[in-house]
N, CA, C and O atoms as a printed pandas DataFrame, in Angstrom:
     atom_number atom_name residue_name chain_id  residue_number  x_coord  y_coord  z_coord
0              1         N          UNK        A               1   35.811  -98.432  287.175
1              2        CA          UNK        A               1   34.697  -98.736  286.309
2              3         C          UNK        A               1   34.674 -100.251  286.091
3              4         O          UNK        A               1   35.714 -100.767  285.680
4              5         N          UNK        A               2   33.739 -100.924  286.291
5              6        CA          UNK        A               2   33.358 -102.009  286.387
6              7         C          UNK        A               2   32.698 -102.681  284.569
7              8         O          UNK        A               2   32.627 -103.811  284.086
8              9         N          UNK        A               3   32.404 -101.556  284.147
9             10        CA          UNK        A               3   31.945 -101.866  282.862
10            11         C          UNK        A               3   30.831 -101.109  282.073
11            12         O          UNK        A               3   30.652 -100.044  282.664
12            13         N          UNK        A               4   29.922 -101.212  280.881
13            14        CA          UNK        A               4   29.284 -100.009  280.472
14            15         C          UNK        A               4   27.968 -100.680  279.722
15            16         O          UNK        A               4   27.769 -101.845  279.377
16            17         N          UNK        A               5   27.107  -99.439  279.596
17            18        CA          UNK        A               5   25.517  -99.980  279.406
18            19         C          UNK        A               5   25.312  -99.063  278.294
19            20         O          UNK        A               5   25.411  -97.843  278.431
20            21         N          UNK        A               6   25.002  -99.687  277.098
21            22        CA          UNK        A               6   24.300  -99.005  276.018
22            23         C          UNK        A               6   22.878  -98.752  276.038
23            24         O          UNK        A               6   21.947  -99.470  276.402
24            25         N          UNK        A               7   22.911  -97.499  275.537
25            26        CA          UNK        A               7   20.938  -97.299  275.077
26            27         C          UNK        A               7   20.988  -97.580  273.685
27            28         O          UNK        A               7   21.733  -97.082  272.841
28            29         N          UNK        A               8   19.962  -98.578  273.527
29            30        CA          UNK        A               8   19.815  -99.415  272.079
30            31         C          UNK        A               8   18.403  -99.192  272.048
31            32         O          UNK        A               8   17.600  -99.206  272.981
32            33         N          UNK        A               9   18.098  -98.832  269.930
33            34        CA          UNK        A               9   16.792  -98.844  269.875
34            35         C          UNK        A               9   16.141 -100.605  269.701
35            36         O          UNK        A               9   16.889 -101.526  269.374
36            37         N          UNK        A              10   15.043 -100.748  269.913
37            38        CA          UNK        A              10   14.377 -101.886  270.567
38            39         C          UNK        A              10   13.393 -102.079  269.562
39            40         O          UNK        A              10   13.531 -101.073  268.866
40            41         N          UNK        A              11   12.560 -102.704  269.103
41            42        CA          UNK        A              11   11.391 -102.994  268.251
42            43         C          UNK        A              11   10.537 -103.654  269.255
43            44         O          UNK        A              11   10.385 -104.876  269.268
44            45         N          UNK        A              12    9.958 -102.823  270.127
45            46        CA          UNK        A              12    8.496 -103.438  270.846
46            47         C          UNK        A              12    7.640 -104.064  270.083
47            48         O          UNK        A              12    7.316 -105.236  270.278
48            49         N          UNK        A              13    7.182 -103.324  269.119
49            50        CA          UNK        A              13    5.901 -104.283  268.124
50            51         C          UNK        A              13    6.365 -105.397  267.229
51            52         O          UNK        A              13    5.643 -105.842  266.337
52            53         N          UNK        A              14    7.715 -105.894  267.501
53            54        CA          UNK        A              14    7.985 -107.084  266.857
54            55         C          UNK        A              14    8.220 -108.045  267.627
55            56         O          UNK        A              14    8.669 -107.974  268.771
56            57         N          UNK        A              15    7.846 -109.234  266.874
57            58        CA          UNK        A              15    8.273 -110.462  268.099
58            59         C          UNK        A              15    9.093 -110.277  268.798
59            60         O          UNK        A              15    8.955 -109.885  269.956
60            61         N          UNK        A              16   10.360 -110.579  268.110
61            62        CA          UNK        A              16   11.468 -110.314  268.908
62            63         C          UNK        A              16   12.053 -109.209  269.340
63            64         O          UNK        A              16   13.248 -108.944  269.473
64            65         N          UNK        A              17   10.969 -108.504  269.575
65            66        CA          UNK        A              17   11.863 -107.170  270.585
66            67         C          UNK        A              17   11.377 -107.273  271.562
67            68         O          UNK        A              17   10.764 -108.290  271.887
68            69         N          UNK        A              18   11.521 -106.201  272.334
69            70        CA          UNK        A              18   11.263 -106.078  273.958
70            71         C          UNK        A              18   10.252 -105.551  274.185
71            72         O          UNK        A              18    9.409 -105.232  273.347
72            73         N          UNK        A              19   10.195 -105.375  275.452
73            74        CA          UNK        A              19    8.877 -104.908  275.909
74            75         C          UNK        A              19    8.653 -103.319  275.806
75            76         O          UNK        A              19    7.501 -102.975  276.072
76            77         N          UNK        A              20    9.682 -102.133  275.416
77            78        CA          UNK        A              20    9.964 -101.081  275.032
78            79         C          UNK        A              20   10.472 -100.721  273.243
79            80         O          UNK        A              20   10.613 -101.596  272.388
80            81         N          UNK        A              21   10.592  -99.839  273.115
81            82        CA          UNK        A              21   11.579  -99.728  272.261
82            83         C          UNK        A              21   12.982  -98.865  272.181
83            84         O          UNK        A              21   13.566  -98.402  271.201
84            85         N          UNK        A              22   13.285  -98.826  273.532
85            86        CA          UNK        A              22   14.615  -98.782  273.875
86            87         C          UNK        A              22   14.773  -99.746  274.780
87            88         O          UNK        A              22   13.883 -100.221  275.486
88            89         N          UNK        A              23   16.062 -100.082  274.762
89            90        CA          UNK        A              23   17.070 -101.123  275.552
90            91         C          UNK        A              23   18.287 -100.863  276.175
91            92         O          UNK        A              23   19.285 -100.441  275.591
92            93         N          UNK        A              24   18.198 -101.137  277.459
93            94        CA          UNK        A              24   19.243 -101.353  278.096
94            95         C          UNK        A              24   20.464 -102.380  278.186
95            96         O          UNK        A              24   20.325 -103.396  278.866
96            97         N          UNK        A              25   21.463 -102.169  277.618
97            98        CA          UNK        A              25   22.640 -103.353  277.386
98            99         C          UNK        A              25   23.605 -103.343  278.009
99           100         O          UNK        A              25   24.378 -102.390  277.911
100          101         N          UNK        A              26   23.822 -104.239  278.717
101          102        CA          UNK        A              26   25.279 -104.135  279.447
102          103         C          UNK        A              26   26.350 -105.066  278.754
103          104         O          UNK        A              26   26.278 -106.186  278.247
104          105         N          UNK        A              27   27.383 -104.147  278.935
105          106        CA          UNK        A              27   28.751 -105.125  278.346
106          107         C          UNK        A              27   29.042 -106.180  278.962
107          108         O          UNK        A              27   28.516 -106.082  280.071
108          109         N          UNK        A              28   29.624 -107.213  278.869
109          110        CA          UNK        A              28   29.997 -108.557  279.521
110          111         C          UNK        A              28   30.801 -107.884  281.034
111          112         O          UNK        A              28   30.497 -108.174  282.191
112          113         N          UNK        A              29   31.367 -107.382  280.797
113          114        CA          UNK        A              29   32.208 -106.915  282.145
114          115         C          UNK        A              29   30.604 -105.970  283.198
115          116         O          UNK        A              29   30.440 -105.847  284.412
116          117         N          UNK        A              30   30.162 -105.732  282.593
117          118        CA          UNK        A              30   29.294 -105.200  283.186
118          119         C          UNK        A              30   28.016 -106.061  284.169
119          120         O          UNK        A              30   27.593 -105.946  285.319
120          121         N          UNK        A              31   27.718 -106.928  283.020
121          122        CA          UNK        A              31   27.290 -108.209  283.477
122          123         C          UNK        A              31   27.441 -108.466  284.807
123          124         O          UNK        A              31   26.704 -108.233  285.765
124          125         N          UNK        A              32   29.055 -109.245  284.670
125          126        CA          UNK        A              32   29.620 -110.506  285.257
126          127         C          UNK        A              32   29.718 -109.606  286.854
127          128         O          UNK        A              32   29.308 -109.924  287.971
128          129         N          UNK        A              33   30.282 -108.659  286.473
129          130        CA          UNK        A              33   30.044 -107.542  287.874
130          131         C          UNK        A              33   28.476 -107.888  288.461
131          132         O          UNK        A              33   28.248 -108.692  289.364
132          133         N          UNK        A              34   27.662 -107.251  287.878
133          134        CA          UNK        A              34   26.792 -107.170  288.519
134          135         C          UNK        A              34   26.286 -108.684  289.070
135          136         O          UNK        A              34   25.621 -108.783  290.101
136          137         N          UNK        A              35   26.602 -109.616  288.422
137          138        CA          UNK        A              35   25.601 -110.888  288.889
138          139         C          UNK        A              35   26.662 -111.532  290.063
139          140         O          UNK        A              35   26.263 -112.095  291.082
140          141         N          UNK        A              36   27.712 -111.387  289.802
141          142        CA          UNK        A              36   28.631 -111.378  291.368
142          143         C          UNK        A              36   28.080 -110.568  292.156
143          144         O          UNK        A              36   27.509 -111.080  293.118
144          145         N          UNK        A              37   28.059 -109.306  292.054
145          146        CA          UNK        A              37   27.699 -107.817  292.926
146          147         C          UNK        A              37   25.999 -108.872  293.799
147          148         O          UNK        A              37   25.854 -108.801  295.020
148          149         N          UNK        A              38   25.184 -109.533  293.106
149          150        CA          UNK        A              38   23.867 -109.849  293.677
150          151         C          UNK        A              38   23.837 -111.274  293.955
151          152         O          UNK        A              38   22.852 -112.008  293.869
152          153         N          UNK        A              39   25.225 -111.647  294.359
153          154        CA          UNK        A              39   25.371 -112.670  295.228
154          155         C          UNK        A              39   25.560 -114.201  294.332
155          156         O          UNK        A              39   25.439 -115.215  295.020
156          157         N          UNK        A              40   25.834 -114.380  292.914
157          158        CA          UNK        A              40   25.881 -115.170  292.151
158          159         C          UNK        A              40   27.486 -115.821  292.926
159          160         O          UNK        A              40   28.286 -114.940  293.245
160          161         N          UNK        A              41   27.747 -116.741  293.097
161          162        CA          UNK        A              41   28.817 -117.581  293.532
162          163         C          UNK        A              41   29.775 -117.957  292.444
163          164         O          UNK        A              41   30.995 -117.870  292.581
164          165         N          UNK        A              42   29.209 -118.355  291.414
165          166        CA          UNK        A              42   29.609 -118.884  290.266
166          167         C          UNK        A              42   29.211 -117.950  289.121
167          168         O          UNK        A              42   28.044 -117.559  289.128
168          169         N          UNK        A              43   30.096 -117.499  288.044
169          170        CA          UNK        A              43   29.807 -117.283  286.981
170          171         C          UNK        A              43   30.532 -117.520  286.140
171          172         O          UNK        A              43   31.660 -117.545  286.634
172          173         N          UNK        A              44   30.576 -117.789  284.757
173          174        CA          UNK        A              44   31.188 -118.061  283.467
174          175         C          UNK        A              44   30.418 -117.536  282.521
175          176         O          UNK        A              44   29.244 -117.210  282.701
176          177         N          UNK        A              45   30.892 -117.452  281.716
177          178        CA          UNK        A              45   30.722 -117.121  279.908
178          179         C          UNK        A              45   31.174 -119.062  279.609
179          180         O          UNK        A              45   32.167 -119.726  279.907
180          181         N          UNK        A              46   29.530 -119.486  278.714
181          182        CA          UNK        A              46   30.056 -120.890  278.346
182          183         C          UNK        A              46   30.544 -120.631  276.939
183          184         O          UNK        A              46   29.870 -119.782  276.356
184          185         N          UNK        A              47   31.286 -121.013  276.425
185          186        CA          UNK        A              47   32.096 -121.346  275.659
186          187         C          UNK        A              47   31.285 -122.229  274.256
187          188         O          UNK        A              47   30.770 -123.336  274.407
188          189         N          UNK        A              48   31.311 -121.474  272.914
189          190        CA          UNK        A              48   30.628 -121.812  271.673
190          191         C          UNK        A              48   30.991 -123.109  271.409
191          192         O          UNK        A              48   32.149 -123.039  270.997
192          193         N          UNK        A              49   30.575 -124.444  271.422
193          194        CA          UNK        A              49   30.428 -125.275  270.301
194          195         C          UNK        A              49   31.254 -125.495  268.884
195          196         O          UNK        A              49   31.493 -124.432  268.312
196          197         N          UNK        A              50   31.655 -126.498  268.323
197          198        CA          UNK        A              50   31.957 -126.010  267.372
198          199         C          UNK        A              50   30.410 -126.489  266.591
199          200         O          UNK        A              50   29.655 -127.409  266.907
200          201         N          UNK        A              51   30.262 -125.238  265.199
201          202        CA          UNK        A              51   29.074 -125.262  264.171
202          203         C          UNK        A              51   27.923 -124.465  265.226
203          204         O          UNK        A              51   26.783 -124.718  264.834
204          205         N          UNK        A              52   27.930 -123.882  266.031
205          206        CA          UNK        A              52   27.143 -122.628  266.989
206          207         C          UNK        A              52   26.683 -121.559  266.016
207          208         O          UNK        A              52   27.461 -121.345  265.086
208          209         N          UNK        A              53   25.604 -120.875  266.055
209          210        CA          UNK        A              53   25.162 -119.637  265.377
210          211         C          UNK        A              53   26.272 -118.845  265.474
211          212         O          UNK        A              53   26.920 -118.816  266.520
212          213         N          UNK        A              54   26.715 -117.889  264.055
213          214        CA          UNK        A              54   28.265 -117.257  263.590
214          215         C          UNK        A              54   28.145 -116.311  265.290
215          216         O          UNK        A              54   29.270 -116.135  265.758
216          217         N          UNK        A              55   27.464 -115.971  265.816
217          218        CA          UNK        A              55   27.297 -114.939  266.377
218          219         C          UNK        A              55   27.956 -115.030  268.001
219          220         O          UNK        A              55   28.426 -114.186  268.765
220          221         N          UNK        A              56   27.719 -116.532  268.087
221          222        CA          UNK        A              56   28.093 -117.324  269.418
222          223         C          UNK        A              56   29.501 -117.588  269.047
223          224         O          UNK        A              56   30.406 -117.185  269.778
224          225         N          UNK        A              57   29.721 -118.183  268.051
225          226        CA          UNK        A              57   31.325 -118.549  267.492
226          227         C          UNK        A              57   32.096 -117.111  267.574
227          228         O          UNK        A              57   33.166 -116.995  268.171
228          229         N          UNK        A              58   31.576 -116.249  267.050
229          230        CA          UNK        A              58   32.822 -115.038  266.933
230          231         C          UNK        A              58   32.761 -114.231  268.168
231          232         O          UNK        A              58   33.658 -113.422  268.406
232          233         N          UNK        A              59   31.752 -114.400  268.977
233          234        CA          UNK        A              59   31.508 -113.707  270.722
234          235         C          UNK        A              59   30.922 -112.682  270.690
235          236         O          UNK        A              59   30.965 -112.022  271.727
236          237         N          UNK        A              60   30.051 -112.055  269.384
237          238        CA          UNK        A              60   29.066 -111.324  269.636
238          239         C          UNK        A              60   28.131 -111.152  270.541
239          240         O          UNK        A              60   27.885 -110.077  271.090
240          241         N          UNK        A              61   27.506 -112.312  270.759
241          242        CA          UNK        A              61   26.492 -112.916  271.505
242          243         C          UNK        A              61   27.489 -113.953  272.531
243          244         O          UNK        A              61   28.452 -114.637  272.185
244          245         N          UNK        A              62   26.996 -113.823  273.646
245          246        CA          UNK        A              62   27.337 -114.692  274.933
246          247         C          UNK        A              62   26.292 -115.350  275.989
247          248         O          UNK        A              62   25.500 -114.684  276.656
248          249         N          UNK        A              63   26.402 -116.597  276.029
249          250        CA          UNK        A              63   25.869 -117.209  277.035
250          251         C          UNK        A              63   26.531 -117.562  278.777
251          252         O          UNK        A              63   27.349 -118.353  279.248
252          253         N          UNK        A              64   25.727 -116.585  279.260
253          254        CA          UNK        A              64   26.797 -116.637  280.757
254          255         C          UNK        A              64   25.213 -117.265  281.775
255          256         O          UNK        A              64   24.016 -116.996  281.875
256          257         N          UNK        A              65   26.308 -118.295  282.391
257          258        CA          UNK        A              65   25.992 -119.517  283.697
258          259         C          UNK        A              65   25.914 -118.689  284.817
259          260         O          UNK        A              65   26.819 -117.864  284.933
260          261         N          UNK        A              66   25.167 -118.714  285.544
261          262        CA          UNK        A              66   25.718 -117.829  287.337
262          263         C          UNK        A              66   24.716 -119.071  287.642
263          264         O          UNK        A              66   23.830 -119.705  287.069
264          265         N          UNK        A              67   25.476 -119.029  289.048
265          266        CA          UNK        A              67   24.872 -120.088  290.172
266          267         C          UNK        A              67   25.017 -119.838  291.573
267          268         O          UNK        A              67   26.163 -119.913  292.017
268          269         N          UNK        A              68   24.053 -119.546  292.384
269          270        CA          UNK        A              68   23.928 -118.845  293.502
270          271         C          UNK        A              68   24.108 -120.104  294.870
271          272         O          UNK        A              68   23.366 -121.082  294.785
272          273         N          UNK        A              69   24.941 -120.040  295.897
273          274        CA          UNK        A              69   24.871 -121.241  297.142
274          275         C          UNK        A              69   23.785 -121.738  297.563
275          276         O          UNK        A              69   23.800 -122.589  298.452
């Protein structure tokens, strides 16, 4: 197992939701698999800042780099 995908409810009619109101989520391991798996060369998780939104600081939320040859 490479990693795992939640079904999350979604708020379509709000700004910030999606284009549904369910969501598909993949775990970081799930991710990083897949964007290797579709030919990404490079990937990382960048690394919070210090004073970053609490969410980026404690690794709730992740910002991951891929970079293809």
């Amino acid at each position: 197992m490479q990693g795992v995908f939640s079904l999350s409810v979604d708020y379509a009619a709000n700004r910030e939701g999606g284009s549904t109101d369910l969501a598909l989520v993949p775990s970081l391991n799930a991710l990083m698999f897949l964007l290797r798996t579709f030919g990404f060369a490079q990937v990382m998780v960048v690394p919070p800042d210090p004073g970053d939104y609490e969410q980026f600081s404690r690794g709730a939320r992740v910002i991951v780099y891929g970079a293809k040859p």
